[in-house]
C-alpha positions in Angstrom: 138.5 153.0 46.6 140.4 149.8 45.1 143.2 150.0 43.1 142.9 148.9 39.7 144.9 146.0 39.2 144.6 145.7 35.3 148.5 146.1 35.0 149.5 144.9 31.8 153.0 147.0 32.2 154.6 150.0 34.4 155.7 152.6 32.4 158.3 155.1 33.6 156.9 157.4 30.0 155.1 156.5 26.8 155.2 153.4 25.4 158.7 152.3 27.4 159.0 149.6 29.9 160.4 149.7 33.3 164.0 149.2 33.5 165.3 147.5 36.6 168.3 148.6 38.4 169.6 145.6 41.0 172.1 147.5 43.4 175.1 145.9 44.0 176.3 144.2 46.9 177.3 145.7 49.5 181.3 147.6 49.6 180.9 148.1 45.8 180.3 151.9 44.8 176.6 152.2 44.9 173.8 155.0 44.2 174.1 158.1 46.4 170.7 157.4 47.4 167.8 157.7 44.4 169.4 160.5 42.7 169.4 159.8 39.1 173.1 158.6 38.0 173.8 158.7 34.3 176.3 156.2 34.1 174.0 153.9 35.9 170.9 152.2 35.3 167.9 154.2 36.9 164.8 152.5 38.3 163.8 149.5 41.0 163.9 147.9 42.7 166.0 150.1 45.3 168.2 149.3 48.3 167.2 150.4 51.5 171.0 151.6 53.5 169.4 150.3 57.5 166.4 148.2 58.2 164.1 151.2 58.2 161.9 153.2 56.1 160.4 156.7 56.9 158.9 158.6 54.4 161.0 162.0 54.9 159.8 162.3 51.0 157.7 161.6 48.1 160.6 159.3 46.8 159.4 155.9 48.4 155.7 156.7 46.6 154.8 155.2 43.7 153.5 158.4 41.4 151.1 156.7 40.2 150.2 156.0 35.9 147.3 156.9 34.7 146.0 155.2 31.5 143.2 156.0 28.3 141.1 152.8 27.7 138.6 151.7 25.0 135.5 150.3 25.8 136.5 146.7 26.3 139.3 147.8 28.8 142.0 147.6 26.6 144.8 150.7 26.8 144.7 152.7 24.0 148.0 155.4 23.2 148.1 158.7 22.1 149.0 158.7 18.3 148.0 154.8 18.4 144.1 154.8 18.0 140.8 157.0 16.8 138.3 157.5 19.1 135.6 160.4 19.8 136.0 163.1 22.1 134.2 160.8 24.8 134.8 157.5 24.0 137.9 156.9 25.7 137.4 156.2 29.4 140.6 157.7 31.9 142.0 155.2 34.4 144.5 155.4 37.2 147.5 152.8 38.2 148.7 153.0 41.8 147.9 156.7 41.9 148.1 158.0 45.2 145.5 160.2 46.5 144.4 161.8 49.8 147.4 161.5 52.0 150.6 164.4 52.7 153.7 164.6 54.1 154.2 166.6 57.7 156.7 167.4 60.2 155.8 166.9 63.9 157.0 169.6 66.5 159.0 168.3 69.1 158.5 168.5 73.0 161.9 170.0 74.5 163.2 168.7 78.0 166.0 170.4 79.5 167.9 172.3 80.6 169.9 169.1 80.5 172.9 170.6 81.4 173.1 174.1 83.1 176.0 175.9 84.3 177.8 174.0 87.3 181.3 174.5 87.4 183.7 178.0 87.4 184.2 176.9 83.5 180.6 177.1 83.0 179.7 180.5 84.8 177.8 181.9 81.8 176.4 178.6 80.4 176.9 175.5 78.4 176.3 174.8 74.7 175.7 171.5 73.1 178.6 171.1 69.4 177.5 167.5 68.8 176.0 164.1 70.2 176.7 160.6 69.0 175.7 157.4 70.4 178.0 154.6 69.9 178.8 151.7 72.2 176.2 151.7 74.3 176.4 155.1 75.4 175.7 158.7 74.5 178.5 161.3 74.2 178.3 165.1 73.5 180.9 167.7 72.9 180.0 171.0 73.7 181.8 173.9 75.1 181.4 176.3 78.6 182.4 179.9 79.1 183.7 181.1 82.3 182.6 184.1 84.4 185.2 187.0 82.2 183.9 184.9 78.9 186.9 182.6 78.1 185.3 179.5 76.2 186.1 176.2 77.2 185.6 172.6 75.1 184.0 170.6 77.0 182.9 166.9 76.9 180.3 165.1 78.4 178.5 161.7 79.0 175.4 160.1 79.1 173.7 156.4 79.5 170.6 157.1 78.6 171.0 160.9 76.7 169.2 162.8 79.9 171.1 162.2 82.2 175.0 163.5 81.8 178.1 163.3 83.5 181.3 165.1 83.5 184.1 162.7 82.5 187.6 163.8 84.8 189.7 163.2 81.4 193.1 164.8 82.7 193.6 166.7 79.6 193.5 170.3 80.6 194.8 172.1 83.5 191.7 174.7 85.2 193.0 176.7 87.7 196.0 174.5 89.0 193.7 171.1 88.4 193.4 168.4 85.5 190.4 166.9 87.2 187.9 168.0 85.0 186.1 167.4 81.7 188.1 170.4 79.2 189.5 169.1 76.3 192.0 170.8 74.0 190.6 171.6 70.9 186.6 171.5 70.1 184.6 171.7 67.1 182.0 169.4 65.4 183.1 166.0 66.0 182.6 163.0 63.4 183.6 159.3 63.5 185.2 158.2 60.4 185.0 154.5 60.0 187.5 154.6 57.3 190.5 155.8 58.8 193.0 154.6 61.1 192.8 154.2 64.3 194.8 157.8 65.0 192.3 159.4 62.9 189.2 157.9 63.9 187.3 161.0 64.7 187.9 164.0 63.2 186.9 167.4 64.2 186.2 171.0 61.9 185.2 174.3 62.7 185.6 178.0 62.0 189.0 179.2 62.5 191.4 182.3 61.1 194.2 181.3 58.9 198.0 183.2 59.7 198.3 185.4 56.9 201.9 184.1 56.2 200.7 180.8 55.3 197.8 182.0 53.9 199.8 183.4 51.2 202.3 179.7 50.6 198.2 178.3 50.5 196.9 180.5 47.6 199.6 179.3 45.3 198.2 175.9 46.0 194.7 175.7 46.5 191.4 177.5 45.5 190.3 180.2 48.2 187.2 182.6 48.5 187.7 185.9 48.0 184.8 187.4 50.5 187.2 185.4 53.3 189.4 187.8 53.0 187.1 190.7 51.9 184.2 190.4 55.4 186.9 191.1 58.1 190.0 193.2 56.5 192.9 191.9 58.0 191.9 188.5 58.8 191.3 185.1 56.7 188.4 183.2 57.8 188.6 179.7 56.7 187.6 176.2 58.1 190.0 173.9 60.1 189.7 170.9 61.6 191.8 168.3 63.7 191.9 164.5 64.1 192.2 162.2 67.1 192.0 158.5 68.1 188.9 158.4 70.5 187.3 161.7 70.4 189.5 163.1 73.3 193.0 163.7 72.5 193.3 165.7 69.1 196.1 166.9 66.5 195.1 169.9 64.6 196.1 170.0 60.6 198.7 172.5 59.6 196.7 173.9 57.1 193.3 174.9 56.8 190.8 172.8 54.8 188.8 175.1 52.8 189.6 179.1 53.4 185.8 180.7 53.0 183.6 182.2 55.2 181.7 180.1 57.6 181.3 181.9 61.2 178.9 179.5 62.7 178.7 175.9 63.6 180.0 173.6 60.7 179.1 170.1 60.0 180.9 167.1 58.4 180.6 163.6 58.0 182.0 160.3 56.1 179.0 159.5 53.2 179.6 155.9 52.5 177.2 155.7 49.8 179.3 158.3 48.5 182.6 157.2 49.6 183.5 160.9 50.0 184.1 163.5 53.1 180.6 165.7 53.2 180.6 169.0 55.1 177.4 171.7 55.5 179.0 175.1 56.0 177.6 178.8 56.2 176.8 180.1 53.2 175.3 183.6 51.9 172.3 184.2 49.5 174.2 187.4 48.0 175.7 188.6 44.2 178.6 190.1 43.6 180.0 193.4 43.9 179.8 195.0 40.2 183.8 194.9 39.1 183.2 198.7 38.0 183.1 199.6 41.9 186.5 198.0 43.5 186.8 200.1 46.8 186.5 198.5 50.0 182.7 199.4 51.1 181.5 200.1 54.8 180.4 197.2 56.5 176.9 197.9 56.2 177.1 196.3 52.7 177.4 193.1 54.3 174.3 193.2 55.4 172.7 192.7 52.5 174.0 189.2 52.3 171.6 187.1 53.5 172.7 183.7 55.4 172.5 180.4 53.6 173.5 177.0 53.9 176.6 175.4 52.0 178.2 171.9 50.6 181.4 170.3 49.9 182.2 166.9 49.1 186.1 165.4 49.4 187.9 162.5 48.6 190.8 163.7 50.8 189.7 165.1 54.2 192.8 167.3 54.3 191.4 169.7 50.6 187.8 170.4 50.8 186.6 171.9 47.6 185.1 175.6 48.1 181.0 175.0 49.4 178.0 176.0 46.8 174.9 176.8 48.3 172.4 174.3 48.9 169.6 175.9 51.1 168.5 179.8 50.6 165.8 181.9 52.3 163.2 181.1 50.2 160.5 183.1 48.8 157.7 181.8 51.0 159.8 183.3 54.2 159.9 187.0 55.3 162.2 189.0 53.8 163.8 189.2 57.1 164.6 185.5 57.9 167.9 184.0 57.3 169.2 180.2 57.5 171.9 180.3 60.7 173.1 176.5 61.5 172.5 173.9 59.4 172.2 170.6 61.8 172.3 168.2 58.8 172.1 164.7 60.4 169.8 161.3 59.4 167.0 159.1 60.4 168.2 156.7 63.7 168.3 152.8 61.8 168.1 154.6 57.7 171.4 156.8 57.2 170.8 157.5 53.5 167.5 159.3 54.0 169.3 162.9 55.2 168.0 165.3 57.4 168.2 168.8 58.4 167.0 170.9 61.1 168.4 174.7 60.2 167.9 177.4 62.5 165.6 180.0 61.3 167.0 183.7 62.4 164.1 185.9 62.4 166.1 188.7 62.5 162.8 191.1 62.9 163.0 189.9 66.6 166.0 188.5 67.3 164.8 185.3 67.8 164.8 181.7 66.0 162.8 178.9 65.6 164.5 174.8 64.6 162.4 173.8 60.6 163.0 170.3 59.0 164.8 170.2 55.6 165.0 166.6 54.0 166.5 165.1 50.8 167.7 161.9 49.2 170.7 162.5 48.7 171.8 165.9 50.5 172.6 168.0 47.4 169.0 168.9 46.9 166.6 169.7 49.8 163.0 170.5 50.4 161.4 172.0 53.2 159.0 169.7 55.3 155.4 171.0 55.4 154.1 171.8 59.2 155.0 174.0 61.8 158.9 174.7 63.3 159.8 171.5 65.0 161.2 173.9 67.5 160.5 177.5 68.8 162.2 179.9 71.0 160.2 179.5 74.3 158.4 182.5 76.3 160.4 185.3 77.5 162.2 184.6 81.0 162.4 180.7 80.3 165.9 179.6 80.4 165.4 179.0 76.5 163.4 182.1 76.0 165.7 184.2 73.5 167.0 182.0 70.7 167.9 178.0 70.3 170.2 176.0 67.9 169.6 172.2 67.3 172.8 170.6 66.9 173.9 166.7 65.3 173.1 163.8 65.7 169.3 162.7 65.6 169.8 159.5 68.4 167.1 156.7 68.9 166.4 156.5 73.3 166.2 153.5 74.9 162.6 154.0 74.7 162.6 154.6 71.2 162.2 158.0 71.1 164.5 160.0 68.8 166.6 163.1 70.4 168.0 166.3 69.1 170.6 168.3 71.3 170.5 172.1 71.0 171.3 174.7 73.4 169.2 177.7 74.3 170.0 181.3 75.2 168.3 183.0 77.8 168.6 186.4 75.8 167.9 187.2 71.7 171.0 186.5 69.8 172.3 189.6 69.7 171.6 191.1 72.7 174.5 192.3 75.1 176.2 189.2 75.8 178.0 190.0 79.3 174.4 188.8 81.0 174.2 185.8 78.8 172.9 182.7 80.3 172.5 179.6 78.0 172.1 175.4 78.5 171.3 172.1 76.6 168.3 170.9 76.2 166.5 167.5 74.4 164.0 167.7 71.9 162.2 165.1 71.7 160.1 163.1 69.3 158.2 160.2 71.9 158.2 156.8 69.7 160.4 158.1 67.0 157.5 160.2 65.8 159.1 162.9 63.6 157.6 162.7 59.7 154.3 161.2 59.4 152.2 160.4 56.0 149.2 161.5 56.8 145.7 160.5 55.6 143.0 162.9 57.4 140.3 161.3 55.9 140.3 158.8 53.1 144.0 157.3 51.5 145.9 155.6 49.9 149.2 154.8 48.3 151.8 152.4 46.8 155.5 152.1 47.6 158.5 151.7 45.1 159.7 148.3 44.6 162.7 148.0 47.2 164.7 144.3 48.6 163.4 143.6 51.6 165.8 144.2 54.2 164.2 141.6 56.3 161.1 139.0 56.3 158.9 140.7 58.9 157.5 144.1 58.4 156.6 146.3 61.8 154.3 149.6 61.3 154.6 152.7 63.6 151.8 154.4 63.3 148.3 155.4 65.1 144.9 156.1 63.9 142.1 157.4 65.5 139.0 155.5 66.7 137.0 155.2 63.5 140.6 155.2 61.3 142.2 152.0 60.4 145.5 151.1 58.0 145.5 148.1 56.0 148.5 146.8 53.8 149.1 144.3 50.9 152.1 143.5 49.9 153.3 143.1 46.3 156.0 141.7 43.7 158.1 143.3 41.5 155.7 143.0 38.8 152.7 144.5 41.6 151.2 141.1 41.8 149.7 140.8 45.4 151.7 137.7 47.0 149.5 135.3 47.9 148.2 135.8 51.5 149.1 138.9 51.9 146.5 140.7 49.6 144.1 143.7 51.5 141.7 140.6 51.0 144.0 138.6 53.8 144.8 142.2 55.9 144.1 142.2 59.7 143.2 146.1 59.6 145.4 148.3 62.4 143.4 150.5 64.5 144.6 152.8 67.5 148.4 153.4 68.7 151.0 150.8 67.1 154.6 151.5 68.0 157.0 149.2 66.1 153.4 146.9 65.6 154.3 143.3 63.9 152.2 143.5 60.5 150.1 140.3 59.8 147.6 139.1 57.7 145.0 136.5 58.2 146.6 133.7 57.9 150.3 134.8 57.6 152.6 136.5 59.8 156.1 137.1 57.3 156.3 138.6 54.2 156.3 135.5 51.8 160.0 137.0 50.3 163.2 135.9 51.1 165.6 139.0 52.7 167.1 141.0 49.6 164.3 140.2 47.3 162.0 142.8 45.3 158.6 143.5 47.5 156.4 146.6 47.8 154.0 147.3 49.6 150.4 149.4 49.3 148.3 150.9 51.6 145.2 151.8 52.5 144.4 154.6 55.7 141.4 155.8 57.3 142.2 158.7 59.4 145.7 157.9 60.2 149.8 158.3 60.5 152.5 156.5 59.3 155.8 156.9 61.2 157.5 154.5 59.3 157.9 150.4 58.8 160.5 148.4 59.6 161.8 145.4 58.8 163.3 142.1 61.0 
C-alpha cells in the first residue's frame, strides 16, 4: 500500500506545527540523544553521533499522523467542522504498519582463552575489551590453583586470536615475564583527561573503616553498604593510569554503596559527564519501627537490579538509582546480575545493554538485550536471550556473563566478550573451571526491523551524515526492500522517489543503495533527509552513510 502523500503539514498534536530543532555544531553541549530537554527546542531534524543507524528502537520511526477528511479531501479538525457520523473519511500520514523490532541470538566461539599458565589453574575471565589502534585489548583476570586472583591482560589482532603481553609489571613466582598487572577492574578510556589519566579503571572494593568515618562527614553514603556485611563498607573504587597498564588507585572511594559484581563506567560526551552502571536491588526499606539487625536471610528478599550515576568529577560519583528491575513479565525467581551496558560499533549514542539474567531457580543464566536513547530509560528487546548457558559438561555449560565492549571484526561482524563457568554459579567453587568466549553477530546482525510479510515505514528527519546511503539487510526469495528518500518537508527528492527505486532482493551486507538513475542521495552531508521504506518479507540491519 502507498503512502499518502497529501501532506499539507506534520503535526507533533492538534492544530500545531512542527517545530524544528537544528543541533549544534559539533563540541557545543548537545542533546543527550532524543530525550526530550526542556530548555531546548524538541523536534527534527536530529543528529546522528557516527555514520550509522540501527534501529535498536522505535525512536528513528516516524509514528505516523492520522487525519479526518471531508469528501473533497480536505482535513477537517475536531471542534472545527459538522459532519454526520459517516461522512468523514479516516486517513493515515506515514503510519507505519506491519513491521517489529527483534533481537538476534548470537553464535558463541570460544573458549578463546582457557587456562594456560600456573596463574590461570582454575580459569580465565574476560573484565573488558576495547579496540583502539588497530588492535583489540582485553583485561580480564586468572585464578591460580589455591584461588588467588590475578589481573590479567591480554591482546588480540583480529579479537580471536589472543596473546599474552610479557609487560614486566608483576613478579609470579620469582619472574616479571608475564602478562599480571597490578590493579584490575573495568577499564575505560577517557578522551578528556590528560595523558596520566587516560584510562581509568572502577570496581567493587571495601572502604577502611577509619576513613570511612573522615568520608561520611563529606560525602553522601548508602546506608545498606554498611548494613549487608556488618563490619565492612562496601563501596566502589577505582584507579587511573596513562595506557591501560600502569595504574594509581584514588585515595578515597568514589561512591560507598553496594555493588558486588562487575561495574561499568564510561565518559558520555553527549553528556559531557562520567556515566557508571552499578548493582542495584529491587527491595523497600526496613519499616523504622523494627531497627534490630535481622538475620541474613532478609537479604534475600532483595532482588538484584541494575543502577546509574552520572559525574562531572570522576573522583564523587553521586549515589546510583535504579534503572533496570526484574520486571513483571519475568519469573519471580530471576534477577538482573551484570549489567554489560556498551553501544552500537560506528553509532555511540544509540546505548546498549546485555544484562545477565540469573535464573536463580537453576542456577543458571542466560545474556537479554536492553536498549535506550539515552541510557536513563531502557526497554527490553523483543526475541529470544542473545545468549544461553550451553548444555551441561560444555566448558560453558553452568552460567555466562557478557562483558563491554560490543567491537566491529574485520569482517564486520560485531563481538561480545564473556566468560563461562563450567559449574552453576553457586556451586562449590574449588572445582571451578571457567574461560572466554566470543559471541558473535556474523555481518553486524544484532537488531533487525522486521517485516514478515507486508511493510512499511518512514524515518525521522535526521542530517545526513554522508551523501551515499548502504543497507544491511536480506530478504527472502519472493521479499524485496525498496526506499525513497525525502526532505524535511517529506517531499520525495527528485530521483529518488519508490517510482526511481532499484528494489533489493536477497543478502545485502553494507549494499550501496541506488535508484534508477541516481546513485547519491541528492543532499549535501549535514542536511535534513529521511528516508521511507517499503519491505516484503525482509530485515533491516541498519544503513549507513559515506
Amino acid at each position: 500500500m502507498r503512502i499518502r502523500q497529501t501532506r499539507q503539514r506534520r503535526r507533533t498534536g492538534v492544530g500545531i506545527a512542527v517545530v524544528v530543532a537544528f543541533c549544534e555544531p559539533w563540541g557545543a553541549t548537545v542533546p543527550t540523544a532524543l530525550a526530550l530537554q526542556h530548555d531546548r527546542l524538541a523536534g527534527e531534524p536530529h543528529k546522528l553521533a557516527g555514520h550509522r543507524l540501527v534501529f535498536t528502537t522505535w525512536a528513528f520511526v516516524r509514528p505516523g499522523q492520522l487525519d479526518w477528511q471531508d469528501a473533497s479531501g480536505k482535513s477537517v479538525y475536531a471542534g472545527d467542522a459538522k459532519l454526520g457520523p459517516t461522512e468523514a473519511r479516516f486517513a493515515t500520514i506515514d503510519s507505519p504498519r506491519g513491521v517489529r523490532l527483534v533481537a538476534e541470538p548470537a553464535r558463541r566461539i570460544g573458549p578463546i582463552l582457557a587456562a594456560e599458565k600456573p596463574w590461570e589453574a582454575m580459569g580465565v575471565s574476560a573484565g573488558i575489551l576495547l579496540h583502539e589502534d588497530g588492535k583489540y585489548r582485553l583485561w580480564g583476570g586468572g585464578q591460580d590453583a589455591e584461588g588467588k586472583r590475578y589481573a590479567c591482560y591480554f591482546e588480540s589482532a583480529d579479537g580471536r586470536n589472543w596473546q599474552r603481553p610479557n609487560l614486566g609489571l608483576v613478579e609470579f613466582n620469582g619472574s616479571r615475564e608475564n602478562n599480571l598487572l597490578l590493579g584490575g577492574g573495568s577499564v575505560f578510556k577517557d578522551p578528556t583527561a590528560p595523558t596520566e589519566e587516560r584510562y581509568k579503571a572502577v570496581w567493587h572494593g571495601d572502604f577502611p573503616p577509619k576513613r570511612f568515618e573522615e568520608y561520611k562527614q563529606r560525602r553522601p553514603w548508602s546506608v545498606p553498604a554498611t548494613q549487608f556485611d556488618p563490619g565492612r563498607v562496601h563501596s566502589i573504587r577505582a584507579a587511573v593510569s596513562p595506557d591501560g597498564l600502569r595504574w594509581t588507585e584514588l585515595a578515597d572511594s568514589i561512591s560507598v554503596e553496594p555493588s558486588d559484581t562487575h561495574i561499568v563506567a564510561y565518559y558520555d560526551a553527549q553528556l559531557g559527564k562520567y556515566v557508571m552502571y552499578t548493582r542495584n536491588y529491587m527491595v523497600g526499606p526496613r519499616a523504622e519501627e523494627f531497627t534490630e539487625p535481622m538475620a541474613r536471610r532478609s537479604e534475600f528478599v532483595a532482588r538484584r537490579a541494575i543502577g546509574r550515576s552520572e559525574t562531572a568529577n570522576f573522583r564523587e560519583f553521586p549515589l546510583s538509582e535504579v534503572v533496570i528491575e526484574p520486571g513483571n513479565d519475568m519469573p519471580p525467581t530471576d534477577t538482573c546480575y551484570t549489567n554489560c551496558r556498551t553501544s552500537i560499533p560506528g553509532a555511540w549514542d544509540l546505548h546498549l545493554m546485555f544484562p545477565a539474567i540469573y535464573h536463580q531457580a537453576d542456577d543458571t543464566t542466560s545474556v537479554v538485550l536492553f536498549t535506550s536513547l539515552d541510557g536513563k530509560v531502557w526497554h527490553s528487546m523483543p526475541g529470544p536471550a542473545v545468549l544461553k548457558t550451553a548444555d551441561f559438561g560444555q566448558w560453558d555449560g553452568g552460567c555466562v556473563f557478557a562483558v563491554p565492549s560490543l567491537v566491529e571484526l574485520a569482517n564486520g561482524d560485531w563481538a561480545l566478550a564473556y566468560t563461562g563457568y563450567a559449574y552453576p554459579h553457586k556451586y562449590p567453587r574449588g572445582s571451578w573451571r571457567y574461560g572466554v568466549g566470543l559471541a558473535v553477530w556474523p555481518k553486524g546482525r544484532l537488531v533487525a526491523l522486521a517485516a514478515d510479510e507486508i511493510g512499511e515505514f518512514t524515518t525521522t528527519a535526521f542530517l545526513a551524515p554522508g551523501t551515499r546511503l548502504r543497507i544491511n539487510a536480506v530478504t527472502a526469495r519472493a521479499g524485496s526492500i525498496q526506499i525513497e528518500a525525502a526532505d524535511l518537508a517529506g517531499k520525495p527528492i527528485p530521483g529518488r522517489s519508490f517510482d526511481d527505486a532499484l528494489p533489493i532482493v536477497g543478502d545485502h551486507f553494507w549494499t550501496p543503495v541506488t535508484w534508477k538513475n541516481a546513485a547519491d542521495l541528492g543532499v549535501q552531508k549535514g542536511e535534513p533527509i529521511e528516508f521511507r521504506f517499503r519491505l516484503k518479507m525482509a530485515r533491516i540491519y541498519g544503513v549507513q552513510f559515506n
